[in-house]
BAZATI-373838 format. One record per residue (C-alpha): x, y, z. Coordinates in nm, 2 decimals, always signed. Example, Ala and Ser with C-alpha at 12.3 -4.5 7.8 and 13.67 -1.06 7.14 Angstrom:
GUNU    east   north      up
GUNU   +1.23   -0.45   +0.78
GUNU   +1.37   -0.11   +0.71
***
This chain:
GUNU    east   north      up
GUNU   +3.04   +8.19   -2.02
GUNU   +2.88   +8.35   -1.71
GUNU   +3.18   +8.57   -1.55
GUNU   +3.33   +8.53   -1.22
GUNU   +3.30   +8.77   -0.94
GUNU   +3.56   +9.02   -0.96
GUNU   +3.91   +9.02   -1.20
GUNU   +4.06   +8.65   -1.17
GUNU   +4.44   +8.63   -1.02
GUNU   +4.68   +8.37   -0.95
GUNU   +4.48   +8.22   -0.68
GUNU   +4.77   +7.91   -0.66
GUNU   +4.97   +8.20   -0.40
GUNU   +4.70   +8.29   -0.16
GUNU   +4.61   +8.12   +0.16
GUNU   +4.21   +8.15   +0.15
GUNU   +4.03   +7.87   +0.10
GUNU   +3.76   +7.83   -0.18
GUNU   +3.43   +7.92   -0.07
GUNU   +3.23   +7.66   +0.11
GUNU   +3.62   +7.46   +0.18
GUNU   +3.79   +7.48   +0.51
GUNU   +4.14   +7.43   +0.47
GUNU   +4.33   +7.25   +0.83
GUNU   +4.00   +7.09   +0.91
GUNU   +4.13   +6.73   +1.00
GUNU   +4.04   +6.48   +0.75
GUNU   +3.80   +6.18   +0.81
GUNU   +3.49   +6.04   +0.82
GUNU   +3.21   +6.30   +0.94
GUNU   +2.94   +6.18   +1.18
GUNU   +2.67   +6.04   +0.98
GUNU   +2.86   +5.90   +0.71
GUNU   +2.75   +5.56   +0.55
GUNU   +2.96   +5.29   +0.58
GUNU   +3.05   +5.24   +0.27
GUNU   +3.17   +5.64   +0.18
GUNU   +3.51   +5.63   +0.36
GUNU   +3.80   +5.87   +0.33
GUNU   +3.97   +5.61   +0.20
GUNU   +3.75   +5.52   -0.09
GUNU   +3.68   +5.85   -0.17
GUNU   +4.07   +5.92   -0.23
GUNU   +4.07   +5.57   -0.42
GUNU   +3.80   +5.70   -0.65
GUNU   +3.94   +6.08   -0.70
GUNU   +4.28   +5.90   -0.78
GUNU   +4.12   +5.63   -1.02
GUNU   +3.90   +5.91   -1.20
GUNU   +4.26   +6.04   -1.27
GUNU   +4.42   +5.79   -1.39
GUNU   +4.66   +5.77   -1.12
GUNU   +4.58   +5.38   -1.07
GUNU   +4.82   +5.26   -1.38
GUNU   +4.56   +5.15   -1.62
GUNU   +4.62   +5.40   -1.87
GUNU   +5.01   +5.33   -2.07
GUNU   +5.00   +5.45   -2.37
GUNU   +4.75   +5.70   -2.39
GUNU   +4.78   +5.97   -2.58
GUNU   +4.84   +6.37   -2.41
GUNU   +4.51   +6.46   -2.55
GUNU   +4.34   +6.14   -2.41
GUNU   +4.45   +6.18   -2.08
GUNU   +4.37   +6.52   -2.05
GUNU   +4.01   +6.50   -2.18
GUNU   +3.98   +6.20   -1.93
GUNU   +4.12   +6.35   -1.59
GUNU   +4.14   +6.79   -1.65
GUNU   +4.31   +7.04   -1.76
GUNU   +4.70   +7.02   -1.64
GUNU   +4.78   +7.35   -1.45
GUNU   +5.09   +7.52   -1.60
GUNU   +5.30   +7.79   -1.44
GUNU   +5.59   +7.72   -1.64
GUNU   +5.74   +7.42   -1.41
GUNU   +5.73   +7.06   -1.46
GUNU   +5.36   +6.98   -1.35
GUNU   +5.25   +6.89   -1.68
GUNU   +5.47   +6.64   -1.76
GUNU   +5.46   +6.49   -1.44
GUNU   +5.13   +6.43   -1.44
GUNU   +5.13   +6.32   -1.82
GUNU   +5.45   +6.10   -1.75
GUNU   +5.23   +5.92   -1.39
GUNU   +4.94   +5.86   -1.56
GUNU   +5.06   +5.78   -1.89
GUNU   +5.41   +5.69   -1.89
GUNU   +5.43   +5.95   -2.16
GUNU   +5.80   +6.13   -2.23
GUNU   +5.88   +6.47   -2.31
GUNU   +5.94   +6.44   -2.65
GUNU   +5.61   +6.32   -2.71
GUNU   +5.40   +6.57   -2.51
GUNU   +5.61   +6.85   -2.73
GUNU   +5.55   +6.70   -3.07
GUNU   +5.16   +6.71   -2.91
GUNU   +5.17   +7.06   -2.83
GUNU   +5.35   +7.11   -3.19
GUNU   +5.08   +6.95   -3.36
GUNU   +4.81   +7.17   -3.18
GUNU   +4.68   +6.82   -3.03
GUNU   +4.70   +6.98   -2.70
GUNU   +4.80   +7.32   -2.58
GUNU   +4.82   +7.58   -2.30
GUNU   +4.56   +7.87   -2.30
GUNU   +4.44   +8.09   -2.06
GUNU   +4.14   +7.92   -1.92
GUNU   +3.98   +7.88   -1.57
GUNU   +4.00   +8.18   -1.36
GUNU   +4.20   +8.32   -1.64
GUNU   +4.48   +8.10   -1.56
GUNU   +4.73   +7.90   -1.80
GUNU   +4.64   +7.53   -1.87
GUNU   +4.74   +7.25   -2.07
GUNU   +4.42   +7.18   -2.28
GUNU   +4.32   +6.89   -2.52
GUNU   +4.23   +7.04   -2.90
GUNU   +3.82   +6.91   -2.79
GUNU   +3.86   +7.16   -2.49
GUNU   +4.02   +7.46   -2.69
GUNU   +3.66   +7.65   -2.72
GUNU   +3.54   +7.61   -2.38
GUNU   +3.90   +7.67   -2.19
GUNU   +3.92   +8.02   -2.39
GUNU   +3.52   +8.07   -2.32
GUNU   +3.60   +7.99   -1.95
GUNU   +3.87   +8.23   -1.94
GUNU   +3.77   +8.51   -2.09
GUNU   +3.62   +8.69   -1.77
GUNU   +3.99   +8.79   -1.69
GUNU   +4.17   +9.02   -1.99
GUNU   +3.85   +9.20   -2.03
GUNU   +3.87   +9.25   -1.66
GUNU   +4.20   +9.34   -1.66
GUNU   +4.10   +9.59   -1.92
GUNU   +3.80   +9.75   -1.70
GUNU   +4.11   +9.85   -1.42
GUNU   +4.33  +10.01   -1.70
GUNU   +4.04  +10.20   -1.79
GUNU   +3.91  +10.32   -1.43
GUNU   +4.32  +10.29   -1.31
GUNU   +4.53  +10.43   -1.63
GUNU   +4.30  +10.60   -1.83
GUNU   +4.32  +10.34   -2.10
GUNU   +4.07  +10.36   -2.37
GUNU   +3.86  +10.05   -2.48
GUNU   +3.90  +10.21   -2.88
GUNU   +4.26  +10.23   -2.82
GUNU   +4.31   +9.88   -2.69
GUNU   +4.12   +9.77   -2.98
GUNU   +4.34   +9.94   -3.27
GUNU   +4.65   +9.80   -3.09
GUNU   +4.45   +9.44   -3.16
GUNU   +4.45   +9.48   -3.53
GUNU   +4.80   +9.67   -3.53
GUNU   +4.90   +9.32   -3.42
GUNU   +4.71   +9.10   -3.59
GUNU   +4.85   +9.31   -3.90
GUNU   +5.19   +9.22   -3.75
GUNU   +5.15   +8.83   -3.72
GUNU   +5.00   +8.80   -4.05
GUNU   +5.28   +8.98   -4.24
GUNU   +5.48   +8.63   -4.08
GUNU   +5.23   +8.39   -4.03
GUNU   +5.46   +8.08   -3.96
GUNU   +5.76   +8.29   -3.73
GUNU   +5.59   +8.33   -3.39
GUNU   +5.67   +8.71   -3.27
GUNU   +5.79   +8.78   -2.87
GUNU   +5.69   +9.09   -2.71
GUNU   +5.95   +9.27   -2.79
GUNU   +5.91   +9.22   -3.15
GUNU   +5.57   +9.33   -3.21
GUNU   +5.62   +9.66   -2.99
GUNU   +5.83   +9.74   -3.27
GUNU   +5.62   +9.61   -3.52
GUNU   +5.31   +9.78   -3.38
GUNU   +5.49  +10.10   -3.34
GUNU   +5.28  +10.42   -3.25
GUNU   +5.00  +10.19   -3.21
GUNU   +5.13  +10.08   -2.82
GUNU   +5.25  +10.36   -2.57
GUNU   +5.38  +10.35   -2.25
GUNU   +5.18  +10.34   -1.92
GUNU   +5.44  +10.51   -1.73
GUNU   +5.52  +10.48   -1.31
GUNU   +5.13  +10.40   -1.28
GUNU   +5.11  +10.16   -1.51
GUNU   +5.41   +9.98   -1.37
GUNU   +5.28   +9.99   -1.02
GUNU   +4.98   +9.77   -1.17
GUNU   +5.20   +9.53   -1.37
GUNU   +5.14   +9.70   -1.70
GUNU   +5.44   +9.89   -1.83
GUNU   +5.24   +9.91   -2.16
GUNU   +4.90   +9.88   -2.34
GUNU   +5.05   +9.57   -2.52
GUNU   +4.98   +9.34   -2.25
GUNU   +4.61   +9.44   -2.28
GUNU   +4.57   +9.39   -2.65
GUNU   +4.74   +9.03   -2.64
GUNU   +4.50   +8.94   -2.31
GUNU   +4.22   +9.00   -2.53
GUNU   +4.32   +8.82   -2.87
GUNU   +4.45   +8.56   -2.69
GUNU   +4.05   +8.46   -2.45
GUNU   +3.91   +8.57   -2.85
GUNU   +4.14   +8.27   -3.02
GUNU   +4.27   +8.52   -3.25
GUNU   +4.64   +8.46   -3.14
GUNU   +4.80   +8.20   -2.96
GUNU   +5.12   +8.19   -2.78
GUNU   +5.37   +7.91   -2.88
GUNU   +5.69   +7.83   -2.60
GUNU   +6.03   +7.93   -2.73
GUNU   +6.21   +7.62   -2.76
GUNU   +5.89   +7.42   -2.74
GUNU   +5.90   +7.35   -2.36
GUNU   +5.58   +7.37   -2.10
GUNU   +5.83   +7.43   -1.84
GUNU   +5.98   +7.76   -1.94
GUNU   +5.76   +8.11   -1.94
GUNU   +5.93   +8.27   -2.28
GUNU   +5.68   +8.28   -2.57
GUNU   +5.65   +8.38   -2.94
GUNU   +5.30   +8.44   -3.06
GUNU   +5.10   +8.30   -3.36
GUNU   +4.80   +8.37   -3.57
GUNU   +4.49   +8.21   -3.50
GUNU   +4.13   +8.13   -3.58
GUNU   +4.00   +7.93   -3.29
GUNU   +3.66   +7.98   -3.21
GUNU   +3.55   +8.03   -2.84
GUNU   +3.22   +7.86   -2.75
GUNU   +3.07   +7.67   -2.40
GUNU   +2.89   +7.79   -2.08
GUNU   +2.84   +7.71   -1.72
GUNU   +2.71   +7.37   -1.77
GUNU   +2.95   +7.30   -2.00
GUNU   +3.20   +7.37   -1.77
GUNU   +3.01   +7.20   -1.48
GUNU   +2.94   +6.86   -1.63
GUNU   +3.38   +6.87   -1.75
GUNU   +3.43   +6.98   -1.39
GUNU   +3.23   +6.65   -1.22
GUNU   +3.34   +6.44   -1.50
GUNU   +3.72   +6.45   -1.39
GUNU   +3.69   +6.59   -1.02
GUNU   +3.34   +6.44   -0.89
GUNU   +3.30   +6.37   -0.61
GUNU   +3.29   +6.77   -0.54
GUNU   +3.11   +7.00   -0.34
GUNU   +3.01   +7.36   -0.50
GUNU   +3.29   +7.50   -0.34
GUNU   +3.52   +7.30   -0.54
GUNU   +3.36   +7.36   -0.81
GUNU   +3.36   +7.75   -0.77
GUNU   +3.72   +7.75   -0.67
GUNU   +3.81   +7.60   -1.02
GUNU   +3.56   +7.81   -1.18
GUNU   +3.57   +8.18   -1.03
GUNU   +3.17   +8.14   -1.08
GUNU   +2.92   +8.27   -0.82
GUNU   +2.76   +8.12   -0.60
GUNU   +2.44   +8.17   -0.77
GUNU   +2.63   +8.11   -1.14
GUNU   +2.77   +7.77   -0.93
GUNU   +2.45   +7.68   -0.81
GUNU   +2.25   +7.67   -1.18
GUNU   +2.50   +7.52   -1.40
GUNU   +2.52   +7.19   -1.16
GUNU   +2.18   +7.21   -1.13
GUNU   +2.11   +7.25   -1.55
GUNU   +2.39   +6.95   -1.59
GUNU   +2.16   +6.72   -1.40
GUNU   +2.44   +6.71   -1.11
GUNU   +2.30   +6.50   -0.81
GUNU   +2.40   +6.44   -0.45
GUNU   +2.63   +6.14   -0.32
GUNU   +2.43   +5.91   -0.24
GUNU   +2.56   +5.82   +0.16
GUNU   +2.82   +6.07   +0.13
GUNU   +2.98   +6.22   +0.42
GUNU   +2.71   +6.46   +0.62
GUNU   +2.82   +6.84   +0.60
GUNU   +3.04   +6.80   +0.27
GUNU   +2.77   +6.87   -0.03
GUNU   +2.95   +6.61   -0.23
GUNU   +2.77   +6.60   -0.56
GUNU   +2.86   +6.33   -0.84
GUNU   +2.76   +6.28   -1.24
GUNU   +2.42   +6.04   -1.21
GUNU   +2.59   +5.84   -1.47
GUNU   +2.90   +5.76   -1.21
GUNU   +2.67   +5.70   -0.94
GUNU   +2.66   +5.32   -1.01
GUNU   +3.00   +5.28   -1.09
GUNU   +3.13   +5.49   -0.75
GUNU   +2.88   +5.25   -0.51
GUNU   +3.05   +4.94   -0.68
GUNU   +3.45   +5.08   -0.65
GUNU   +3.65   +4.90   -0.41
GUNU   +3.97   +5.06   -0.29
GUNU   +4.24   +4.85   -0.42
GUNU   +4.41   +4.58   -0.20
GUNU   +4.78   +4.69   -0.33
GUNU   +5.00   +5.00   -0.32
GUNU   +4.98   +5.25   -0.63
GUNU   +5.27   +5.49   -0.56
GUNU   +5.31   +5.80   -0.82
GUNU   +5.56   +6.10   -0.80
GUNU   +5.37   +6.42   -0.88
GUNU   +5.38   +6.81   -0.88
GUNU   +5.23   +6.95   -0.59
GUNU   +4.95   +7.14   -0.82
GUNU   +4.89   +6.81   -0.99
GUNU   +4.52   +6.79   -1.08
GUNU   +4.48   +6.55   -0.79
GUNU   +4.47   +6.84   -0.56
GUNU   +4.44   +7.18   -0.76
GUNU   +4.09   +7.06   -0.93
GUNU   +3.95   +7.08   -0.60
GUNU   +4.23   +7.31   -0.36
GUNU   +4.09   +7.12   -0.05
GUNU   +4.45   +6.96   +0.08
GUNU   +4.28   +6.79   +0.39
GUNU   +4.03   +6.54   +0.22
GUNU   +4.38   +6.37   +0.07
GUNU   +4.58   +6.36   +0.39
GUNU   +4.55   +6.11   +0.70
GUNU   +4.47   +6.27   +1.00
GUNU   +4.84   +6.16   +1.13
GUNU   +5.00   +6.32   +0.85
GUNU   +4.80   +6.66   +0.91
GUNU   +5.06   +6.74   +1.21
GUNU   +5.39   +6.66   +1.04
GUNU   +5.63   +6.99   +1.01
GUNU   +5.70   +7.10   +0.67
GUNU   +6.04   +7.04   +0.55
GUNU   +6.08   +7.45   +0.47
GUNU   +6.49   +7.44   +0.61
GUNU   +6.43   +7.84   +0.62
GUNU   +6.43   +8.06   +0.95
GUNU   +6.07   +8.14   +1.05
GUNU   +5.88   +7.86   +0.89
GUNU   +5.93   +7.65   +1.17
GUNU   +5.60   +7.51   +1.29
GUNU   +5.42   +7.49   +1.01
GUNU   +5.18   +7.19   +0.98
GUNU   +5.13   +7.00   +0.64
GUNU   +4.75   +7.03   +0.75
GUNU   +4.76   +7.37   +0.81
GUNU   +4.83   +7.46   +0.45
GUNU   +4.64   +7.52   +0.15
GUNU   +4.87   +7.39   -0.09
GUNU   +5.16   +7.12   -0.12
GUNU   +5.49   +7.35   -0.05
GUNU   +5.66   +7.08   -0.25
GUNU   +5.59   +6.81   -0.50
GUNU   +5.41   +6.49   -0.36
GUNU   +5.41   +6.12   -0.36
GUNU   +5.05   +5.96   -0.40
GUNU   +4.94   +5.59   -0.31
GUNU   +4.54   +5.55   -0.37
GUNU   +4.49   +5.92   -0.33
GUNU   +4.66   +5.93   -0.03
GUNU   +4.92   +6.16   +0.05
GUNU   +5.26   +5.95   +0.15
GUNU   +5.56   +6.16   +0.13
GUNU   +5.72   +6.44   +0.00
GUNU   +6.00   +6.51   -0.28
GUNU   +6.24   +6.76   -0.48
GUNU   +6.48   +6.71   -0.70
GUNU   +6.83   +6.77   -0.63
GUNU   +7.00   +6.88   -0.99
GUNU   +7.34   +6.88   -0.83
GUNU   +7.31   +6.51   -0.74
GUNU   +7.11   +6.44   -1.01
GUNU   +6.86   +6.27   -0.77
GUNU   +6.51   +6.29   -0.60
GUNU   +6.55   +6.37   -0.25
GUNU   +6.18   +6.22   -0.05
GUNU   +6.05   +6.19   +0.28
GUNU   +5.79   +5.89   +0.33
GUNU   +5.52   +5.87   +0.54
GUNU   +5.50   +5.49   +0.53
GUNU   +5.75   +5.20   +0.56
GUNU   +5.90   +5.22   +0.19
GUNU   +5.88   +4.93   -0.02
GUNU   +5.99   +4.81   -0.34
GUNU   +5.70   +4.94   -0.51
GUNU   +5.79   +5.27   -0.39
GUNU   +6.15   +5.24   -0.43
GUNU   +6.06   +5.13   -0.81
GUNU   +5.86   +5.43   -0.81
GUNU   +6.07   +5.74   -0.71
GUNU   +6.33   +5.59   -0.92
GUNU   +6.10   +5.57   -1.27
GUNU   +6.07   +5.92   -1.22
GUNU   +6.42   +5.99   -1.11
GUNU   +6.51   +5.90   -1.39
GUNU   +6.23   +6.04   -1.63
GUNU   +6.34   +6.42   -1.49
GUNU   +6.72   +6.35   -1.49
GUNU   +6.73   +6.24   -1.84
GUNU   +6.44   +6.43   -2.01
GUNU   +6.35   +6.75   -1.76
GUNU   +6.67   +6.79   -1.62
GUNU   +6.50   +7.00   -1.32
GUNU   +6.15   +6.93   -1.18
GUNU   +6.07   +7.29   -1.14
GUNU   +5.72   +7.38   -0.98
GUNU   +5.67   +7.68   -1.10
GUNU   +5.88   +7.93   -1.33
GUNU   +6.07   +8.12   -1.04
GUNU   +6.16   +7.82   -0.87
GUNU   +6.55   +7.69   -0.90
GUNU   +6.82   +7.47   -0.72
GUNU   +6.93   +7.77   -0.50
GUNU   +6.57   +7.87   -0.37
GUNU   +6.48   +7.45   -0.35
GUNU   +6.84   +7.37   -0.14
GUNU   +6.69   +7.51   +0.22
GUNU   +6.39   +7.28   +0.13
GUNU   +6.61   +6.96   -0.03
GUNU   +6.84   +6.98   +0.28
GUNU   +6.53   +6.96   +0.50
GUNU   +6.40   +6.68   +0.36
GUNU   +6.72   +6.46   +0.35
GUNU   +6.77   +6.50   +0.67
GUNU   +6.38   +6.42   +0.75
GUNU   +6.45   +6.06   +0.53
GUNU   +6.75   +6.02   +0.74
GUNU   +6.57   +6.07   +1.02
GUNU   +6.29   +5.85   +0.97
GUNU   +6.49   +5.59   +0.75
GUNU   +6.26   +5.69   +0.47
***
């Protein structure tokens, strides 16, 4: 797998947009573009490529994820929102398919953590593995850690997790277990994140499918882990990647595509061009929208459905992360609204203005329609509406009410997220709803 440019981070927490994307350009139709490529179809198409248009009940985790992208996973609720929308699948059935290895969360693009289907498991590590051995390029220049050294600590635990191949080992464990093998990295390495070398060696077994990390109680939406054995082989390049990437995401630009990458531009450039990757035909002028030939058909005879399709997801829901472009999924009249932050000097912020949801979201035909939290004191989902709600929507928010009160229990975004840090936020959008009569 080609590397990306530099050592991948969380990218999810900064503000810059991917290359070739402008984030608070105002949506719409550019001049020059055909009749028949509207805003509107285009977020149509994007939200029946992923399976937000109801068609799918009943598939399986793996299905859905082959079909529509790797779910991001930051240990909040995103993944089984997105599996519960698209699927109407509940909890206990996406844990018994992470149990049974029919799906599970690696490190993959960018050397970030996804839920991936078992048919994905060698290209997601292949894709990630630009990341530890970055990661292990600063200790070296930063720490003065040695690659030989790094690499003993890898069998020292390997040696550990095979002395108990079936109990999956935490951190804490195998420092003991490893013993002499990890040392300490001192002020400086804690100033980088790394208080040890352990870190390091795990990075690498994990991108090399030697080890695998396994959640604690079997939740996504948790960050404690216990870690496994393995013999997963890592295998798939660029175009690989590219033709996955167009499959669930197309229409995409190469900015899109390199955002969910890390490639190149150069790196970008060949694999869409080696996966037979082609131009929309009529798309809008200025966006480089590129689509599978094999969809090219099927996009020109799409319609945008007549009828409402409301869904409740997380705000890095594929829908948006796959291609981190928030405008092309909001109507120029929602661009302006103020974010519901409740918090002293985030007044004045614009939902277009952002490069991210700052809360979950509530979708109709890839549209962006409303915002939403969940309120664990009241046990209920607290959401502003951009349109007139009806009983579709109604029906709706409470499906998935109901889906996090009685099987989540909290529709956390991300792991450091909680009812105290989300109150400000609830408080400002219950009084938005009452506002508006949402």
């Amino acid at each position: 797998m080609a590397k990306a440019n530099g050592t991948p981070r969380n990218p999810e927490a900064a503000s810059t947009a991917p290359p070739g994307v402008t984030h608070g350009a105002a949506p719409g139709a550019a001049p020059g573009t055909a009749p028949d490529v509207t805003p509107e179809k285009l977020r149509a198409w994007w939200a029946h490529r992923q399976w937000l248009d109801g068609a799918h009940r009943g598939a399986s985790a793996a299905e859905v994820l082959a079909a529509t992208g790797w779910a991001r996973s930051v240990g909040g609720a995103a993944p089984y929102l997105g599996l519960f929308a698209r699927a109407g699948l509940d909890r206990r059935t996406v844990d018994a398919a992470i149990a049974g290895l029919a799906v599970h969360e690696l490190p993959a693009a960018r050397g970030c953590t996804y839920v991936v289907p078992a048919t994905d498991f060698a290209l997601a590590l292949a894709a990630g593995a630009a990341a530890p051995a970055g990661e292990l390029a600063g200790a070296e220049k930063h720490l003065g850690v040695g690659r030989d050294e790094v690499e003993k600590l890898c069998l020292a635990v390997g040696r550990a997790l095979a002395a108990a191949p079936d109990a999956p080992q935490d951190p804490a464990a195998l420092r003991v277990a490893v013993g002499g093998a990890v040392r300490s990295l001192g002020e400086a390495g804690k100033k980088r994140g790394l208080s040890t070398t352990l870190p390091l060696a795990l990075g690498l077994m994990q991108s090399r499918g030697q080890i695998r990390r396994v959640p604690v109680n079997g939740r996504l939406d948790q960050q404690r882990y216990g870690y496994l054995g393995w013999d997963q082989p890592v295998a798939g390049d660029a175009v690989d990647l590219a033709r996955r990437y167009f499959t669930w995401a197309g229409p995409a630009n190469l900015g899109h595509f390199r955002w969910f990458s890390g490639f190149t531009a150069a790196t970008a450039r060949r694999a869409v061009a080696e996966a037979g990757i082609v131009p929309l035909p009529g798309g809008p002028a200025g966006d480089g929208l590129l689509i599978l030939p094999e969809l090219v058909e099927e996009f020109a005879e799409f319609t945008v459905p007549a009828e409402p399709c409301y869904t409740l997801l997380a705000g890095i829901d594929g829908i948006h992360l796959l291609h981190r472009d928030l405008p092309r999924l909001v109507d120029p009249a929602d661009a302006v609204r103020q974010l519901p932050s409740g918090r002293a000097g985030k007044a004045g912020r614009s939902f277009g203005s952002e490069a991210d949801p700052q809360t979950h979201i509530v979708l109709d035909r890839g549209r962006i329609v409303g915002f939403w939290e969940y309120d664990v004191e009241r046990a209920e989902i607290v959401h502003q509406s951009f349109v007139p709600p009806d009983a579709e929507l109604r029906a709706a928010v409470a499906r998935t009410e109901a889906f996090v009160r009685d099987q989540l229990g909290d529709a956390r975004g991300f792991s450091l997220d909680s009812p105290r840090s989300r109150a400000p936020k609830i408080a400002a959008l219950r009084a938005a709803a009452t506002t508006s009569g949402a």
